[in-house]
TORTITOR-342897 format. One record per residue (C-alpha): x, z, y. Coordinates in steps of 0.05 Angstrom, whole numbers, plus 32768, in hexadecimal, padded with zeros to 4 digits. Layout:
REM residues N
XZY
...
//
This chain:
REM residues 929
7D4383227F85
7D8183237F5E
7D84832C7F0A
7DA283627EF0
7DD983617EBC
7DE983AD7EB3
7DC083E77EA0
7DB084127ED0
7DA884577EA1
7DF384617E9C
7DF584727EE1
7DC484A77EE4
7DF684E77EDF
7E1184CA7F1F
7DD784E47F44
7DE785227F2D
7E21852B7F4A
7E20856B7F71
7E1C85617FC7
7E5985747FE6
7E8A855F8017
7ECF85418015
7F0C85798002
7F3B858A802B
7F6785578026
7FB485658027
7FDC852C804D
801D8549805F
803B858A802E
8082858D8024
80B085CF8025
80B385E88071
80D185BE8099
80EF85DB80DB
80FF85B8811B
813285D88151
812585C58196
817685C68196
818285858169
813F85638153
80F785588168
80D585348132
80B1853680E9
8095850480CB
8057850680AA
802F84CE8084
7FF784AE809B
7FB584B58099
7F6584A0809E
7F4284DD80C7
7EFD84AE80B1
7ECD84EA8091
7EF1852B80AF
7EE4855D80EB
7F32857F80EB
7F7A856E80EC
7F9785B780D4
7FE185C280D7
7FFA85FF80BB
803F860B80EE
8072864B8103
808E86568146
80D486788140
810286868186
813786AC8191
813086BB81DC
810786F381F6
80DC86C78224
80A486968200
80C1864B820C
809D860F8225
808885F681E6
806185BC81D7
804485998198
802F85528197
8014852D816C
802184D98164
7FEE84A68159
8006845F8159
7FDE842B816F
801483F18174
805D83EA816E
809F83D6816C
80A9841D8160
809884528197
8086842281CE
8037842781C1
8025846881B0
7FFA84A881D2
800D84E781C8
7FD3852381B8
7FE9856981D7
7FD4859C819D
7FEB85DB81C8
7FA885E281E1
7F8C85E88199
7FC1862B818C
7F9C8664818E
7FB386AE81A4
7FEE868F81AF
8027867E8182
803386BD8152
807F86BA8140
809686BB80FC
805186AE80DB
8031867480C9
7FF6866280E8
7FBD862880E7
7FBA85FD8125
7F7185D88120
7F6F859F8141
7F2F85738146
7F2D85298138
7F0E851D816F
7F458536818E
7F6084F08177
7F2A84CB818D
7F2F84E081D5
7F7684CB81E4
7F7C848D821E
7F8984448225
7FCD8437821E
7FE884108257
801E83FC822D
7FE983D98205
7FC683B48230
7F8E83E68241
7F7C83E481F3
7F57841881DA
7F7D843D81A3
7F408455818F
7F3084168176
7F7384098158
7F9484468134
7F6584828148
7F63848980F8
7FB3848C80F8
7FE484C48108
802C84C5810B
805D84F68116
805B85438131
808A85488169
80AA85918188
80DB859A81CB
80DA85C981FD
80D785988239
809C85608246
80CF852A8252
80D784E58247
810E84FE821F
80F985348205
811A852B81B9
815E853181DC
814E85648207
816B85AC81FA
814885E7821A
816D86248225
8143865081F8
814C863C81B6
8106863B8184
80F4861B8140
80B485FE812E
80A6860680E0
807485D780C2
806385DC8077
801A85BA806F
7FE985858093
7F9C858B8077
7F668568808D
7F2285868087
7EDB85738093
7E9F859380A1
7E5885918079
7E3085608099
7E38851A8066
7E5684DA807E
7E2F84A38093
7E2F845B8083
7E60842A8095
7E3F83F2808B
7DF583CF8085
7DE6838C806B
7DB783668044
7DC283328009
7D87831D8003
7D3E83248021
7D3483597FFD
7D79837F7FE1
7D9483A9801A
7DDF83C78013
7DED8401802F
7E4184198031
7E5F84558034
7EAA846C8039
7ECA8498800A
7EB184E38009
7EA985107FD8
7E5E850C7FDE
7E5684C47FE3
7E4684B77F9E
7E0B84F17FA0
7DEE84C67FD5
7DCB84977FB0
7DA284D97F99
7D7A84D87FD6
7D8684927FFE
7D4A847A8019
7D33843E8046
7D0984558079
7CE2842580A6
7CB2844380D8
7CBC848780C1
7CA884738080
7CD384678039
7CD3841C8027
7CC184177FDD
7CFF84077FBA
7D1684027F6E
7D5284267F4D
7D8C84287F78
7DCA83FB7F60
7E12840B7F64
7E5E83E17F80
7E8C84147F8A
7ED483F67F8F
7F1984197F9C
7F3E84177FDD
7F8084397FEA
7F9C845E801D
7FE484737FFC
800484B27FF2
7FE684C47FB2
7F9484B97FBF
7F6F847F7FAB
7F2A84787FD8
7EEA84557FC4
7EB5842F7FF0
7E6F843D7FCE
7E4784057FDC
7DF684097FC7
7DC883DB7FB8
7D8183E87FD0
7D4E83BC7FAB
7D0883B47FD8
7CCD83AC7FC4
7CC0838E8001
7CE38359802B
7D138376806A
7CE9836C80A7
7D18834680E7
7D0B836B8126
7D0483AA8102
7D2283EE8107
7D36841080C3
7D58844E80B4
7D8084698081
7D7484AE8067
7D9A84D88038
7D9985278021
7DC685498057
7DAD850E808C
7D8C854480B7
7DCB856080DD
7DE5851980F0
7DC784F08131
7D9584C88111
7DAD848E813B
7DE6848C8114
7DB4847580D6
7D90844780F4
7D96840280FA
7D7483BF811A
7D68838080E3
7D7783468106
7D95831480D6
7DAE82E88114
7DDE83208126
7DE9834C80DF
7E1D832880B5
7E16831F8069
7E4A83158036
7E1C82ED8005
7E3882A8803B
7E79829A8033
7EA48268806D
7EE4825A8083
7EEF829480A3
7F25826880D1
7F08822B80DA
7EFC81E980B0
7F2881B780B8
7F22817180D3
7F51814680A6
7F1E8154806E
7ED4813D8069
7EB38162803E
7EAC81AC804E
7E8281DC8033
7E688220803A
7E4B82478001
7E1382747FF0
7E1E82AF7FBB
7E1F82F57FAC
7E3283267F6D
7E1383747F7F
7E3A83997F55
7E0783B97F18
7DCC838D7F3C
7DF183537F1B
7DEB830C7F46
7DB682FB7F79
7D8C82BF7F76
7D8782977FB3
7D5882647F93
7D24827A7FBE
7D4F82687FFA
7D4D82208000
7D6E82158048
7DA882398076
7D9F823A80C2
7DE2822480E7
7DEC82418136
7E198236815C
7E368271818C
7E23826981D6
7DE6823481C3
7DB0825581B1
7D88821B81B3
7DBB81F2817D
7D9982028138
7D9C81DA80FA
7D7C81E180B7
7DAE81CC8079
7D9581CE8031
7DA781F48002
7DC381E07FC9
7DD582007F85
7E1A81E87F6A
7E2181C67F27
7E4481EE7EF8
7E6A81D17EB0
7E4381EF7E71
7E8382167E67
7E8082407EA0
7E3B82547EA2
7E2982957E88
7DF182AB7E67
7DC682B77EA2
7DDB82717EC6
7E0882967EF0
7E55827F7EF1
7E7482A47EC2
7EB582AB7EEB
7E9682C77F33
7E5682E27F0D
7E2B82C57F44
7DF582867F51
7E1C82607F7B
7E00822D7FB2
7E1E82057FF0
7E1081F2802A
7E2881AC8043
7E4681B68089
7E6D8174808E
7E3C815680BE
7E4F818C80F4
7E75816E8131
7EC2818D8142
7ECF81C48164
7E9C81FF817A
7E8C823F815B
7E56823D8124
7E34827180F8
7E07826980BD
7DC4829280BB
7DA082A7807B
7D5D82AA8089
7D3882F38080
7D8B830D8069
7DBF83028099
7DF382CF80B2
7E3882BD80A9
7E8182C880CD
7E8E829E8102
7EB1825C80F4
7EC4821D8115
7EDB81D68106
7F1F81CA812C
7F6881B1811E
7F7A81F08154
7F5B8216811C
7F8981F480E2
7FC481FD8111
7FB8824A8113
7FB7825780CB
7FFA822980BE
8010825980F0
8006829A80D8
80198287809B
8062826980AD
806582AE80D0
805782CD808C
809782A7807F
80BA82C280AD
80B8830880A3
80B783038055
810682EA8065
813C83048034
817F8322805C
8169831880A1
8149834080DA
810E833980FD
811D83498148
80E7835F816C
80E58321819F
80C383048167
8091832E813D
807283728147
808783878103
80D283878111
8112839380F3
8151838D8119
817A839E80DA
8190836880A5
81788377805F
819F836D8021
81D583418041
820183588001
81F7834D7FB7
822B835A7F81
824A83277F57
823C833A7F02
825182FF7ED8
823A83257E9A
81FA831D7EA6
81C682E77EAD
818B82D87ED3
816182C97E9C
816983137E80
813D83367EB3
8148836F7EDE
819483817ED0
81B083CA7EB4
81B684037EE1
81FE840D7EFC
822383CC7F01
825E83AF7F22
826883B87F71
82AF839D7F79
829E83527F89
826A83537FBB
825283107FD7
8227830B8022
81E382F3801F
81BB82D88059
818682AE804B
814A82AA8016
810582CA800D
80DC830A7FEB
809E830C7FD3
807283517FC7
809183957FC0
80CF83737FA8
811083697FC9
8134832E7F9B
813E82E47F90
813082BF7F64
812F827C7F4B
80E6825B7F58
80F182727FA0
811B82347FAA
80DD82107FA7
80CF82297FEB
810C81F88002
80FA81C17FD4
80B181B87FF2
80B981C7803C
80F181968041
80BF81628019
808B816C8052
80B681638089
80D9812B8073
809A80FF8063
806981218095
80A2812F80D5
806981148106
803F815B80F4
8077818B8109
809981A98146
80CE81D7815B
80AE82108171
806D82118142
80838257812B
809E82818162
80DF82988131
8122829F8145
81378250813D
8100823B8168
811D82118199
815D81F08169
813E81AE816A
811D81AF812C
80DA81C2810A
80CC820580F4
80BE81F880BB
80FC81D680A4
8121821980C5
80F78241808E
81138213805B
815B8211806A
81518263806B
813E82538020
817582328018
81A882588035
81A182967FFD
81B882587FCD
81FA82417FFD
8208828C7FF2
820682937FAA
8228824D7F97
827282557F88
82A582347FB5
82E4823B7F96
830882407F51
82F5821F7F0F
82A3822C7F12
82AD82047F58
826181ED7F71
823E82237F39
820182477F52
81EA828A7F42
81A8828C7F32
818982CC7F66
819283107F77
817083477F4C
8178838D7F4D
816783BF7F0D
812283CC7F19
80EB83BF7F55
80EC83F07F92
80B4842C7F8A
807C841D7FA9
806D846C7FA7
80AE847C7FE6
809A843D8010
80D784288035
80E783EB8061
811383B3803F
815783C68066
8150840E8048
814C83F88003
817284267FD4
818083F77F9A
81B883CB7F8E
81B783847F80
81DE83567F5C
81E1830D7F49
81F082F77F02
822482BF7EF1
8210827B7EFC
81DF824D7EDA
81D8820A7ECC
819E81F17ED5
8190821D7F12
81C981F57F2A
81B581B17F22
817081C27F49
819481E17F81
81C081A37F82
8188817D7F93
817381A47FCA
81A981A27FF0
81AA815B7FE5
8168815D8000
817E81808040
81BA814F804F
8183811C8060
8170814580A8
81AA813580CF
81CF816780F9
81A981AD8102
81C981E7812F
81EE822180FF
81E181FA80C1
821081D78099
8215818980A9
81FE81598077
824681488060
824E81938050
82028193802B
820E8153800A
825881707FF0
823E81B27FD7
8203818A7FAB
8232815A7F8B
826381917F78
822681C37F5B
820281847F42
824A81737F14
825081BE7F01
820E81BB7EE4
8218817C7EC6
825981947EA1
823781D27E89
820681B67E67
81C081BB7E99
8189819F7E7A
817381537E8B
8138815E7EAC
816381887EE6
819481547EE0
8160812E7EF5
814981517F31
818E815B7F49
819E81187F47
816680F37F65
816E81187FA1
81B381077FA5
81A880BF7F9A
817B80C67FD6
81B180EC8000
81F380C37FF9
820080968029
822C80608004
821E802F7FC2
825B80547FA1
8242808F7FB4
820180807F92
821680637F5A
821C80987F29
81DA80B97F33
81BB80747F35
81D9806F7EEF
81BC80B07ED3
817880A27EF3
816D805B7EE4
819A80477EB3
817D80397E68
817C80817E51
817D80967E92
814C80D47EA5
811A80A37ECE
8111807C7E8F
810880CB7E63
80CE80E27E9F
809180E77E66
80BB81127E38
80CE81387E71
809381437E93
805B81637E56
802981897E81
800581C77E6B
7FBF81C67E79
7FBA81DF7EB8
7FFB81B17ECF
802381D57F05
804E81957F1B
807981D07F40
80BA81F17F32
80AA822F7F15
80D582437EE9
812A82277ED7
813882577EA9
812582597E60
8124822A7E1E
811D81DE7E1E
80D281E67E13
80C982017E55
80ED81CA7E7B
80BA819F7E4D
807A81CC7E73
809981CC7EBE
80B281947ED9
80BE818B7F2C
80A881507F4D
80BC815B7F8E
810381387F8A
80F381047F6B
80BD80F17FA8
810080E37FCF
811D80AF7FA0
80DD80887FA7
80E5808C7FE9
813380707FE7
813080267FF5
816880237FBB
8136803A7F80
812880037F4E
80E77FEF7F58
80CE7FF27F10
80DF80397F0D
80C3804F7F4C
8085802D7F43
808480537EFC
8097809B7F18
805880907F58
8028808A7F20
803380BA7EF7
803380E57F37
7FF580C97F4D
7FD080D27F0B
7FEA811F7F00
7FD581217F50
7F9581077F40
7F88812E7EFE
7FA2816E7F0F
7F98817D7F50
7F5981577F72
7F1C814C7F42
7F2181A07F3C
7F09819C7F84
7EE2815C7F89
7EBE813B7F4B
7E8281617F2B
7E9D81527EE8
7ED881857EF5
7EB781AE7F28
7EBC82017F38
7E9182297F5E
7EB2822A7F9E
7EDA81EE7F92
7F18821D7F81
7F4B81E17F79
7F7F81DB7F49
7F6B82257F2E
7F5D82397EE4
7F2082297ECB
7F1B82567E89
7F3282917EA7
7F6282AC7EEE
7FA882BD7ED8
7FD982E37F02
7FE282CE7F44
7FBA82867F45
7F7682A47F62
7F7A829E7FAD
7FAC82637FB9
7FAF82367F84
7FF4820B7F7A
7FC381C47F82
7FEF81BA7FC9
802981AF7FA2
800481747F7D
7FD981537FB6
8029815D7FE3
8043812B7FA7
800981007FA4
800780ED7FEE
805180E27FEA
804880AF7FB1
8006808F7FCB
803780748002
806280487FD0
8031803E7FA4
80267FF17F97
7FDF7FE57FA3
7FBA7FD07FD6
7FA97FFA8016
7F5980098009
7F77802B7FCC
7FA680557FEF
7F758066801F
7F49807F7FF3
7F7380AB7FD0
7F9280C3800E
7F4880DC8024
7F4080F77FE6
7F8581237FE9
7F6C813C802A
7F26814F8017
7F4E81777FD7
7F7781998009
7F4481A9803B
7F1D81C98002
7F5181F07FE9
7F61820B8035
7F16821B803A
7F2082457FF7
7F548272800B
7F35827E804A
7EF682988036
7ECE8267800D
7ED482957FCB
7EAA82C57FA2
7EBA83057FC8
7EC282E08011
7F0A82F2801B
7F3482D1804A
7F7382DD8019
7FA582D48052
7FB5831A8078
7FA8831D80B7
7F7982D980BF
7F3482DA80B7
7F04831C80C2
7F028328807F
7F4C832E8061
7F7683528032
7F968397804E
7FB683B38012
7FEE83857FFA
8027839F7FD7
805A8388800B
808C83B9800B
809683AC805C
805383AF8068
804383ED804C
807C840C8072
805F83FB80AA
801D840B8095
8034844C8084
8063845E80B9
8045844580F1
7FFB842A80EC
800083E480EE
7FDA83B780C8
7FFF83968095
802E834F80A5
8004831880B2
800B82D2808C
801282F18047
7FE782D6800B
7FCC83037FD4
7FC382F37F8F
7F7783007F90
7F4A83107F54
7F70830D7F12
7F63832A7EC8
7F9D833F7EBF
7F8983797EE8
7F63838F7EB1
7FAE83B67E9C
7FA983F97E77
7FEA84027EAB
7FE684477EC4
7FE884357F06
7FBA83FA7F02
7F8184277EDA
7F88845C7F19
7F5E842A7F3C
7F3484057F0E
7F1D843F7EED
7EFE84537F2D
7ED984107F2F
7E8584077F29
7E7583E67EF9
7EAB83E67EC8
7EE583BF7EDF
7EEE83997E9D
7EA9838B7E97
7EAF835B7EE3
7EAB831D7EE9
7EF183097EF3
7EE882F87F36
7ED4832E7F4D
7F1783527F21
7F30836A7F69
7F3583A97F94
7F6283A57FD7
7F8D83DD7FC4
7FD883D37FB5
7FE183EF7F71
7FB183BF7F54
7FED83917F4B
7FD883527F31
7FA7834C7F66
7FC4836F7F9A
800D834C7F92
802783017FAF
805D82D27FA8
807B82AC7FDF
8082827B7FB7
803F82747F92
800C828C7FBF
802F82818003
805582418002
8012821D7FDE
7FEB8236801D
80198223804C
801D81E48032
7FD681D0802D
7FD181E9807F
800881B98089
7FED817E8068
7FB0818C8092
7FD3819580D2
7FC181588103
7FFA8131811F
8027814D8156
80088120818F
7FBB8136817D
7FC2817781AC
7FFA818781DE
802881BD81D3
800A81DE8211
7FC281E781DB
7FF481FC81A3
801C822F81CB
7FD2825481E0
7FCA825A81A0
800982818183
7FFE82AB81C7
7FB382BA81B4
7FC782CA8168
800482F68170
7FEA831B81B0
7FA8832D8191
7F92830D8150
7FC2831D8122
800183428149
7FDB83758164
7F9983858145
7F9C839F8101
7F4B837F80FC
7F0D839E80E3
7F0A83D480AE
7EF783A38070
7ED983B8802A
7EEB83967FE8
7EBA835D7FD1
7E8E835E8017
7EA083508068
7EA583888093
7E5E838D80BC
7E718399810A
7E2B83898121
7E0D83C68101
7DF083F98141
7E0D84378124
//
């Protein structure tokens, strides 16, 4: 059984806590607000779970000025699917008024939740349930005096006002049961609840039975983590730890029993133990599928129960692998524990970062394709995963799609996604030359009078801006397509330019680029300049959620920089090279605009190390000797930059070779250097040799250093092989997606022109493919608390991301959040005294600061440096290590391909907002209540 590592007496006045059930909670109270049958028909109300109450009570007035009563009607909305209202049922609550409406009073209408439950299929949805979808969702009260199609533009002849000042809902005494029922270990059985006001006395009186008879057990142990449900309430799921002394029995029957237990069906508190069905978080897979460029794949054995401290496996010296449909396929697999540096151990051998014993599994012997589990023997077994290119495809899918709908100053049309927006956001930013860029968030109350029409670019999180690092989006999506075209197709998206004659993803980088046509200056004497982003004078609140195109701020964008400039220069170098694409400028125009922002820049005194990407990618791009000449001469010429790369290129410790950041002091040129240009002017058959053999291998070496031992050699190796991330401790944002994409995407450019002999290159090529295939398997589920950290992939994802269009939606309607999007993860720097921050990890069990710091995570969107991403860092990285990993064009048809979008926006990801998951363990769909 596990070791403990916190006391258990400090928890004792928590089973003291008085039984009782959840208060009324208030989810709608505003002064009255009236609808006349004459004009309008609708209020909006916010969503909200009905999980843990009996009543919906609305406290309403019926006003008329007529003699005789009208045909009145009150509905209520749940959503189970949009665009808009085209998936909805509507609840009749008429039936619920008793005595009739009394006019000019306010009275309670009570309507039951299972009122809710019992509304239809929707046609409209494909005979779904919306049971299963949004039964925990309601929308909007509607009023009219006619049952029409029509009925919010219908005008009855009487005229009559409904008044509603308050939504409550209420619950009755009986206790909530469990939501979930696992083990982690032989002999540790977890037992969930959801939030309730009792839930927390439970552990007062929770008892195992088996037979009719209480399973000796020690002192009950304790996870309780935050989850959030907006609108001013912060929810917790309690998760206990029962500790046996005895092992679970398979086959058997147990059932749970609590003080209060007696008025519920006891069914509902029972439960079968079959560990070949009954999932357990304690194994963690690819939640997608493992793919077949790499060799070496792993799943991984490990668990952290909150004030039980980490269970040892030790005992557990083999996994069973099934495979689904095949009962007679079973393997046994050691094993093994991991190795882990003297640094990172703790005190009690566990890894001091996850706070767990961590072993894997070697599945690389497997065969392609299929649908495998793992199976724990005596605990449980694992989500389903396969081994399958289709598989890799899917995720590179979802997460171009992420893409897509994180677009700055377009629409989303609703051809294309079921989150869409047929307006154009921010399309205007305002020109302020006295500010700049690198001052932060500008002063309330600038200038409006020069206004200047954006259409391109990305957002990341809850904010609506630009900014400079996004153009790395451009830089490295153009880098994979040019050296990798044979990967990508038209059409691999499903976005409006599918079907232009060019990949998808090079669309999604032109987008990028676009936002940076629009801020460069045409005309006058700053001629080729480029404004460095649009910001506004603060973020949106998070608190009034509100979809991009009904953002109230203003944006401007600051006067133009220099070195901003020169990197920008060199990206639309960089996109001269494609040839002809349809509503894009042509490469004359592209190569034009770079030389003109590449002399501004120049003139203005950029720093040499921007120079220096500006100009190698325009010594690629020109087309003539005379045209080359004068960037050959400040590349390769005797103090040219080629010659200056070491003093240019001083790499902090954990060596992002990325563009991060072009604004700032000379040092941090010194600390960030991009490498992506410069893989096109090794790839120019003009380079001088010398140099180029110089520039691939340094690359190679940083590649190698940086980027691949992290996942691969034991000397440098992490618990979960979590490549290219921080060993000493996880800063902001580099938990779930680490930036090592952007180093292997250089190496295996390089390798190509690298001089030796081809056994060399192979070699390294396998190994840049076994780093990325690790690092996909990471992401997707091989971590410490078994999150797939994409939304919408994976049965185990993130649901709480502060997306400021996905919590509209959320909100508004009931749909799970966009899919494709790629959260920070686990991070210390949640451990902020910020007010907001501290609403939710004060509510945390054990202490939040006192966590391991991988487990420093809670899906709730105020925990900010978890719950936040970046397109840039967390998305693009991902992306890009699916890409790499994507098979060539040829290996399936486009027939195989096109099932696949079809399966994963009709169903998968478009249209099922997934199982209800809980922070740090998989949700449990097996269990028979």
């Amino acid at each position: 059984m596990g070791t403990r590592t916190f006391a258990i007496g400090i928890w004792f006045a928590s089973l003291l806590v008085a039984f009782a059930r959840p208060a009324p909670h208030v989810i709608w109270e505003k002064p009255p607000e009236t609808i006349d049958n004459q004009y309008a028909g609708t209020i909006y109300t916010a969503h909200a779970t009905l999980d843990g109450y009996d009543f919906l009570e609305i406290e309403a007035r019926l006003d008329k000025t007529s003699a005789e009563a009208p045909n009145v009607l009150l509905r209520l909305q749940t959503n189970h699917g949009v665009p808009f209202d085209r998936l909805t049922d509507w609840l009749n609550v008429s039936p619920y008024v008793k005595d009739g409406w009394q006019l000019g009073t306010f009275q309670t209408v009570r309507v039951p939740i299972n009122a809710f439950r019992s509304l239809p299929p929707s046609p409209s949805n494909d005979g779904d349930d919306p049971v299963k979808r949004f039964v925990n969702k309601f929308g909007r009260i509607n009023f009219a005096g006619e049952e029409t199609e029509d009925y919010c533009k219908s005008v009855a002849a009487d005229r009559y006002t409904l008044t509603v000042r308050k939504m409550t809902l209420t619950a009755t005494s009986k206790p909530v049961p469990p939501t979930a029922i696992f083990a982690v270990d032989t002999d540790v059985l977890a037992v969930v609840f959801p939030d309730a006001a009792d839930a927390k006395a439970l552990g007062d009186s929770l008892t195992l039975l088996r037979q009719g008879k209480p399973v000796p057990m020690a002192d009950l142990e304790r996870w309780f983590v935050p989850k959030w449900f907006g609108h001013g309430r912060t929810r917790e799921e309690f998760t206990f730890y029962l500790p046996l002394k005895e092992a679970l029995l398979p086959g058997e029957t147990y059932g749970v029993r609590f003080k209060g237990s007696e008025s519920l069906d006891p069914q509902a508190l029972t439960f079968h133990f079959d560990p070949l069905v009954r999932k357990t978080p304690a194994i963690k897979v690819n939640q997608e599928g493992y793919a077949l460029a790499g060799t070496r794949r792993y799943a991984y054995l490990g668990y952290w129960a909150g004030t039980l401290g980490a269970i040892d496996f030790s005992e557990h010296p083999t996994m069973l692998v099934r495979q689904e449909g095949r009962p007679a396929f079973t393997r046994e697999l050691p094993i093994e524990p991991m190795p882990l540096r003297p640094e990172a151990r703790g005190p009690d051998g566990t890894h001091d970062q996850s706070g767990e014993h961590v072993a894997q599994i070697d599945l690389s012997l497997l065969p392609e394709g299929f649908g495998y589990y793992l199976v724990l023997p005596g605990v449980g077994r694992s989500h389903r995963f396969e081994i399958s290119d289709l598989k890799t495809f899917s995720t590179y899918y979802v997460l171009g799609r992420g893409f897509f709908h994180q677009r700055f100053a377009a629409a989303k049309p609703a051809a294309y996604t079921s989150w869409p927006r047929e307006k154009a956001d921010h399309t205007v930013a305002y020109v302020w030359e006295e500010q700049t860029y690198s001052t932060g968030q500008f002063p309330e109350g600038g200038p409006t009078d020069q206004p200047l029409t954006i259409r391109g670019g990305h957002h990341d999180a809850g904010d609506f801006d630009v900014r400079p690092q996004h153009a790395q989006i451009a830089s490295a999506l153009m880098t994979l397509v040019e050296f990798w075209p044979e990967k990508f197709r038209d059409g691999d998206f499903d976005i409006p330019e599918s079907g232009n004659g060019t990949p998808d993803l090079l669309d999604e980088a032109l987008h990028q680029l676009q936002v940076w046509l629009d801020l460069q200056i045409t005309e006058g004497p700053h001629k080729g300049a480029i404004r460095p982003g649009i910001e506004a004078s603060s973020h949106p609140d998070a608190e009034n959620l509100f979809f991009a195109d009904e953002d109230y701020l203003t944006y401007w964008t600051p006067r133009p920089d220099p070195n901003v400039s020169a990197y920008i220069a060199g990206l639309m170098a960089h996109a001269s090279r494609f040839g002809p694409i349809k509503d894009r400028p042509t490469p004359a125009q592209y190569r034009s605009r770079a030389q003109a922002a590449f002399a501004w820049a120049k003139a203005n005194g950029a720093a040499e190390p921007s120079l220096m990407m500006g100009a190698a990618q325009l010594f690629a791009a020109a087309t003539t000797d005379e045209e080359r000449a004068p960037y050959r001469a400040l590349l390769e010429g005797p103090h040219g930059y080629l010659n200056k790369l070491p003093s240019y290129s001083q790499f902090p410790s954990n060596g992002l070779l990325h563009f991060f950041w072009l604004l700032g002091n000379e040092e941090r040129y010194q600390q960030r250097w991009v490498a992506e240009p410069l893989l096109s002017y090794i790839s120019s058959p003009h380079a001088d040799r010398r140099l180029r053999d110089q520039v691939v291998d340094w690359i190679l070496s940083k590649s190698e250093e940086h980027a691949v031992r992290n996942a691969l050699d034991d000397a440098a190796l992490e618990p979960y092989r979590s490549c290219g991330r921080a060993k000493s401790h996880i800063p902001w944002g580099q938990a779930s997606s680490p930036s090592s994409a952007l180093h292997v995407l250089c190496a295996a450019v390089a390798n190509r022109y690298a001089s030796d002999g081809d056994q060399a290159k192979a070699g390294r090529a396998k190994r840049y493919a076994d780093a990325l295939s690790l690092n996909a398997d990471y992401f997707q589920g091989c971590n410490a608390l078994g999150y797939c950290w994409i939304t919408g992939l994976g049965e185990h994802h993130p649901q709480q991301l502060l997306d400021m269009d996905s919590l509209a939606w959320v909100d508004r309607f009931g749909h799970e959040q966009v899919p494709g999007l790629v959260s920070y993860g686990p991070s210390s720097a949640s451990k902020s005294n910020h007010d907001r921050i501290r609403e939710v990890t004060d509510k945390h069990v054990p202490p939040f600061a006192s966590l391991p710091e991988d487990r420093m995570f809670a899906d709730v969107w105020p925990l900010i440096p978890s719950s936040e991403f970046t397109i840039n860092e967390t998305c693009l990285p991902a992306l890009m290590t699916m890409a790499m990993l994507l098979p060539d064009r040829d290996a399936y048809s486009e027939s195989a391909l096109a099932r696949v979008r079809r399966a994963l926006r009709a169903s998968h990801v478009e249209r099922n907002p997934g199982p209800e998951s809980y922070p740090g363990f998989p949700p449990v769909p097996d269990c028979d209540h």
